[in-house]
Residue, then its C-alpha position, 0 to 999 in steps of 0.5 A: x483381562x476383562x476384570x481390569x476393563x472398568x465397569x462404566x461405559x464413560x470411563x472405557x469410551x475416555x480410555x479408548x479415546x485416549x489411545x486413539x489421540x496418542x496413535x493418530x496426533x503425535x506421529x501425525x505432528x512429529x511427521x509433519x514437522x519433520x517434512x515442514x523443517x525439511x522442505x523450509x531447509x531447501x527453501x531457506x537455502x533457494x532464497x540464500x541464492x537467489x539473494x546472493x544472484x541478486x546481490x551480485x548483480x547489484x554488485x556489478x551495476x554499482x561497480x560498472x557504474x561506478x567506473x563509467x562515473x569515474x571515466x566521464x570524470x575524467x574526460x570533464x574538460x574543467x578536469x582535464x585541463x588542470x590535470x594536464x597544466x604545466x604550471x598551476x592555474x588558479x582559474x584551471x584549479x578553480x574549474x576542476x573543484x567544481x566540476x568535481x564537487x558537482x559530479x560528488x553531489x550526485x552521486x552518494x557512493x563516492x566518499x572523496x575524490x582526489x586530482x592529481x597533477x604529476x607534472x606540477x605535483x599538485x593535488x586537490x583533496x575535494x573536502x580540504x583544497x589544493x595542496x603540493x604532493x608533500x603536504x597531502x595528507x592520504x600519503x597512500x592514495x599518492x602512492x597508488x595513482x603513482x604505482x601503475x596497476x596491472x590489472x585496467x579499471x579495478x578498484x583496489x584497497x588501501x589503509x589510512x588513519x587505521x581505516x581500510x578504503x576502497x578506491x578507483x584510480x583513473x587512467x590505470x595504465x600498463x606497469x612502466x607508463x605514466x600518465x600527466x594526472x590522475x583522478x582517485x575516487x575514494x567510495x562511501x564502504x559503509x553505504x556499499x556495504x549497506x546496500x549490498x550486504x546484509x547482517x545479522x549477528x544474532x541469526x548467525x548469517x553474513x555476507x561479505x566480498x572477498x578478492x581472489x587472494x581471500x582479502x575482504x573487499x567489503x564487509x566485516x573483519x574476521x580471522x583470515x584463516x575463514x577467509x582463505x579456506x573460503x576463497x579457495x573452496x569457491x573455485x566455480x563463477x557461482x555455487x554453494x558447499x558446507x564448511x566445517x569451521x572450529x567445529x561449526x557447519x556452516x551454509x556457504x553461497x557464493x558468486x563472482x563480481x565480473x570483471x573486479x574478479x571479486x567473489x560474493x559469500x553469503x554464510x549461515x550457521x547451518x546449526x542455529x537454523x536446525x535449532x530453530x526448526x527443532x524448536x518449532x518442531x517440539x513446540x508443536x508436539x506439545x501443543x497437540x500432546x496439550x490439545x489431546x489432554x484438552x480435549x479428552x478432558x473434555x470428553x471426560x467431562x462430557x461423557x460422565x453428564x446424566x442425560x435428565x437435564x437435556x431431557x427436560x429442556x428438549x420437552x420444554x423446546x418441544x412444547x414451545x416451539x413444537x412443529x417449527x423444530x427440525x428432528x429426526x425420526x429416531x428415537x432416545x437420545x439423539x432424538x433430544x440432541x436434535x431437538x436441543x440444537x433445533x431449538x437453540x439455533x431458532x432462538x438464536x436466529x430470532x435473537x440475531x434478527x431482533x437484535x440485528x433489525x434494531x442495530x440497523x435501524x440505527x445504524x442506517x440513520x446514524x450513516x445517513x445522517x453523517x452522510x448528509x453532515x459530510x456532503x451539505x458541510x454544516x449541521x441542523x439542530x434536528x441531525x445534530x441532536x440525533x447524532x449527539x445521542x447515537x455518536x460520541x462525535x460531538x461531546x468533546x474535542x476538535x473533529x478531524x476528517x479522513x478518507x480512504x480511497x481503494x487502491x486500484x479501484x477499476x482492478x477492483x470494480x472488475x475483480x467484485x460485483x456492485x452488491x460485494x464492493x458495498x460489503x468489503x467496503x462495509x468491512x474497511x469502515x468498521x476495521x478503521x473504526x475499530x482501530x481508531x475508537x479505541x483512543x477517540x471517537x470515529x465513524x466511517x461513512x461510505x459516500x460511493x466510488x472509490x473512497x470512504x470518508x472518516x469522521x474522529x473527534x477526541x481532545x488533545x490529538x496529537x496529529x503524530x499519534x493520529x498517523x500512526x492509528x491511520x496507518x495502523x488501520x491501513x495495515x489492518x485493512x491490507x491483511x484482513x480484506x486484501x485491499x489497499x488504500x490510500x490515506x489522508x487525514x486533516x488537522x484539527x477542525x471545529x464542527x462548525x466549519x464547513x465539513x464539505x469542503x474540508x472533506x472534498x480537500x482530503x480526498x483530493x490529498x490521496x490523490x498525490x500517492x500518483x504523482x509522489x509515490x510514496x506510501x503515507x498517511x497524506x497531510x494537509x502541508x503535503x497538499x500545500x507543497x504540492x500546489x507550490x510546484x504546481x502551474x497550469x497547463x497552457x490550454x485546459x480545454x484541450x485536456x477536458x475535450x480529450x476525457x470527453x472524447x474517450x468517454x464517446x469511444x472515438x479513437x481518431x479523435x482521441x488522436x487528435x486531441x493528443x497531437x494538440x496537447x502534445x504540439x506545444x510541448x516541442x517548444x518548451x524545456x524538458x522540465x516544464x514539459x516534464x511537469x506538464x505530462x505529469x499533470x495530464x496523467x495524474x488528471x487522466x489517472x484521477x478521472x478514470x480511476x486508472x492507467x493501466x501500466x501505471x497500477x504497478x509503477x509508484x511514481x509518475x517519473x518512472x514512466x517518463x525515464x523510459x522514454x527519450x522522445x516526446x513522441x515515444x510518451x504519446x505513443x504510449x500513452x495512446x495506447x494506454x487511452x485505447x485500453x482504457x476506451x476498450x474497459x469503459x466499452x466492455x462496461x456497456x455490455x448487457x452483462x454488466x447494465x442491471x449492475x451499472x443502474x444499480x449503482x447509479x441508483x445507489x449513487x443517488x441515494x447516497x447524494x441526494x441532499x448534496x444541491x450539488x448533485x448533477x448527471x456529470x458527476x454521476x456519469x463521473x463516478x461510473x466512468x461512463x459519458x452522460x449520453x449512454x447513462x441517460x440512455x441506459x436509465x431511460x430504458x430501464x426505468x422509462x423516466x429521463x435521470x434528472x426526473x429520477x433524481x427530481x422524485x427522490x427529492x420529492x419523495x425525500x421532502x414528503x417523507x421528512x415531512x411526515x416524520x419530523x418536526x423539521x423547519x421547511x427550510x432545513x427540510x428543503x437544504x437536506x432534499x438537496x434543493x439549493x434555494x427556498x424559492x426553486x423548493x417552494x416552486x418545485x414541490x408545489x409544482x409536483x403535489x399541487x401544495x406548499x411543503x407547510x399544506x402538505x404537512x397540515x394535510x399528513x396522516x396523524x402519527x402513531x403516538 
């Protein structure tokens, strides 16, 4: 036996790691497969359930509302009157067409609606007009509303022009009475289907709705044969079987439609789905049968080297870096391994810092300039030829400016601290970057709170390819940081235009996700339609003192506020107050970053229908106003005050060339009153806030001035000092000389 064994050591370590993988991979792979096409089986059938339980409620809502529509119908007056005329009436017939046709645009289900007088034999088809009861053209709607049914209130089916239909005659009286008129409303089958039903040939699953004698109801045609030994197979309210079929199994759920007596089947081909699990599972034992020759070619490969080249590139590693390397006290071979890894991983290290310290150094003069440009709205010359070298902004093409705001962004205040919000938001500007510079040119620049703003230039952008990049990018930042954001991008814009205001709109724009709900990349003519709607409220102050008042925490007050706000509503239209309630709430979402039950509602309006009361809406919104006092108190505690500053300085930083800049804004941002945070950064810094910001500027103007060959003025505009009198006056007032002395007197520069 050992004169088989291969003499060398390489060759006998691939055999036995040959066995090995072949042991442990391929069962391992097949069992797992196995327990993964199992539990997926058990899954696919829950789901098919759960689907078909779902299906049949929605069944039962729309056909329950669907007879509630048909019977407020036919207690309209209009309706009523024409239908129980002795004699036709060209006034009554006028009525009921409209009452009818009013009733039909509301309500998509309904493909037609027929008036039938027995008395005059009239009827009204309400998509071609009056007409005697022999020159109606659906003959076989005539003979239903003229045929009593046994059963009360149940839709039936009938064929016409080789189309079956689906109907619901109102009043349906007991066999042998009769009734002045009916009312027979034909349904939209397609769209019921389409709503009810799903489809899918190519994965062999269907479901359709069939009545107790196992005629199909809704959905496609087959043999009736299926249908029957279907329909007698369902004999329970709800269940699931297997039925063998011309020699296919299939996957059979079922349910009742109360009160049609109707019953819901959902199929599947029990075969196609074991294909697919089969499929997947032989897939996988070749990727491990695949990743096994890999990986002991590799070995081979590996194990057969000579160790002199490692050997001679540990002494030179040795030598250079001597001390510094982390080895081990064993001696041969995993000696020089040691001493290998070591050190590759600190040149590595030494590369990385290098490379990093140099693309940060750029990096943070790219952001900080881009930041300005956004902020202050135009640009120098000193910033745009620094951008022009660094950015490809400004080669060619019109700019567009975008912004993504951070869904939920008190949820995700709460979830991360201030150091991890920085990095995810890092991380969402280089995924829009990613995706958006691979057509044009595009920067992400993060301007604190909520949102980051995106610059891209290119030519000929087309603003529908510009959308689906923006809602690509959406996507990508979804799956790889598990946060949403809003979306909203301008049209073109010249780099001359004022970049600030352009900014400020756009973001404004996401904003409209609160009050339309609609998950979207948000352009400008949304704004516009926006405003076309919007009107002032009656009293704006109110509204202000309110957010004042919740931001100092005082409940009573906050109730008080609200029985102001909510006192001229008594007076107004339900659709003027409507529109005002929508207003304050998406001022009070846009202010605090929040409302906590609206974070899982997409429209404003699904809030209001809940209520039928203006007082039952004030109640909840109270609520709704105590919880949020209760956040912004919670964010007062000593855990969270380093984190609270830190940010504020941050915010600063970030805003410091913005003359716009004010406490206001800053207490805004935190979601905190102007009183606490100047209490709080008192003590803290000891120094009042506004000093704060005073020294940065100050400390900015300096550093401008001793590294730039900037103008004075341009200096001045870019530390955030809105006049060249108030800069002059300050800086001197603060180093005893003017901006041009201070640069005459600065240390020489390093050349």
């Amino acid at each position: 036996m050992k004169r088989f064994m291969p003499r060398q050591k390489y060759i006998r370590i691939f055999l036995a790691l040959c066995i090995l993988f072949a042991l442990v991979s391929i069962p391992f792979v097949y069992l797992i497969t196995h327990q993964f096409s199992a539990y997926a089986l058990k899954q696919i059938d829950k789901v098919n359930r759960i689907e078909v339980e779902h299906a049949q409620e929605n069944a039962g809502f729309v056909f329950k509302k669907m007879i509630g529509y048909g019977l407020n119908m036919y207690q309209d007056k209009s309706i009523q009157l024409w239908l129980t005329d002795r004699t036709e009436t060209p006034e009554h017939q006028v009525d009921a067409m409209t009452a009818a046709a009013n009733y039909m645009t509301t309500e998509p289900f309904i493909e037609n609606i027929y008036l039938f007088n027995m008395r005059t034999e009239h009827a009204i088809n309400l998509k071609y007009g009056l007409s005697t009861f022999s020159g109606f053209s659906d003959r076989a709607a005539l003979d239903i509303a003229r045929q009593p049914r046994k059963s009360y209130l149940n839709f039936t089916t009938y064929e016409t022009n080789g189309r079956q239909k689906l109907a619901l005659v109102i009043p349906t009286v007991p066999s042998g009475q009769q009734s002045f008129g009916y009312l027979v409303m034909v349904m939209e089958s397609k769209l019921i289907q389409q709503y009810l039903l799903k489809e899918n040939r190519q994965s062999g699953m269907s479901s359709f709705i069939l009545d107790s004698d196992g005629r199909v109801m809704l959905g496609s045609d087959a043999e009736e044969s299926w249908y029957a030994d279907l329909a007698a197979k369902a004999s329970r309210e709800a269940g699931s079987f297997t039925h063998r079929y011309k020699g296919e199994l299939w996957s059979v759920q079922y349910a009742r439609i109360a009160p049609q007596g109707w019953t819901l089947f959902s199929t599947a081909k029990v075969e196609e789905i074991r294909a697919d699990f089969d499929s997947f599972r032989n897939n996988m034992l070749l990727f491990a049968v695949s990743f096994a020759v890999l990986m002991l070619a590799i070995l081979f490969w590996n194990s057969r080297r000579t160790y002199k080249p490692f050997s001679q590139l540990a002494d030179q590693l040795e030598t250079k870096l001597g001390s510094r390397l982390n080895r081990e006290p064993s001696e041969g071979p995993r000696e020089e391994y040691n001493v290998l890894r070591s050190g590759i991983e600190i040149l590595a290290d030494q590369v990385d810092k290098l490379d990093m310290s140099m693309r940060e150094h750029k990096s943070v003069i790219k952001t900080e300039y881009l930041r300005q440009w956004i902020l202050q709205g135009k640009l120098i010359a000193p910033i745009e030829q620094v951008l022009r070298e660094h950015t490809a902004l400004l080669r060619e093409g019109n700019l567009h400016v975008g912004v993504l705001r951070i869904n939920e962004y008190s949820l995700f205040e709460e979830r991360y601290n201030f150091a991890s919000r920085k990095l995810i938001k890092y991380a969402i500007g280089n995924i829009a970057e990613e995706i958006l510079g691979r057509n044009w040119s595009a920067e992400a620049v993060d301007l604190g709170g909520d949102h980051l703003a995106v610059l891209l230039s290119g030519r000929d952008i087309a603003m529908e390819e510009l959308v689906e990049a923006m809602e690509e990018a959406g996507k990508h930042i979804s799956r790889w940081t598990r946060i949403g954001v809003t979306i909203a991008v301008s049209g073109p814009n010249a780099y001359t235009d004022d970049l600030k205001g352009i900014y400020g709109h756009i973001h404004e724009l996401t904003m409209l996700k609160f009050i339309s709900g609609e998950d979207k990349v948000y352009l400008e003519q949304d704004f516009e339609a926006y405003m076309a709607r919007v009107q002032p409220l009656p009293d704006d102050h109110l509204l202000d003192e309110l957010i004042r008042r919740i931001r100092m925490g005082k409940p009573e007050e906050v109730g008080e506020s609200l029985d102001r706000i909510f006192g001229p509503m008594q007076t107004m239209r339900y659709a003027d107050s409507k529109f005002q309630l929508s207003l304050i709430l998406y001022t009070l979402f846009k202010t605090f970053n929040k409302l906590p039950s609206v974070e899982s509602v997409e429209r404003i309006e699904s809030i209001l229908e809940r209520f039928d009361t203006l007082a039952g809406i004030k109640g909840w919104l109270e609520q709704e106003l105590l919880e949020i006092m209760g956040d912004l108190s919670n964010k007062k505690g000593s855990s969270r005050r380093d984190e609270i500053v830190a940010e504020i300085v941050e915010y600063v930083g970030t805003h410091l060339h913005d003359p716009m800049l004010t406490i206001e804004e800053i207490s805004d941002h935190v979601s905190l009153s102007t009183r606490y945070i100047r209490q709080l950064f008192k003590e803290v810094f000891e120094t009042t806030l506004s000093d704060y910001i005073l020294e940065q500027r100050i400390g900015r103007v300096k550093e401008l001035l001793e590294t730039t060959d900037w103008t004075v003025t341009d200096i001045g505009e870019r530390s955030g000092f809105q006049t060249k009198s108030n800069f002059f006056t300050t800086f001197k007032k603060a180093t005893g000389m003017t901006p041009s002395q201070y640069r005459d007197n600065r240390p020489s520069r390093p050349s």
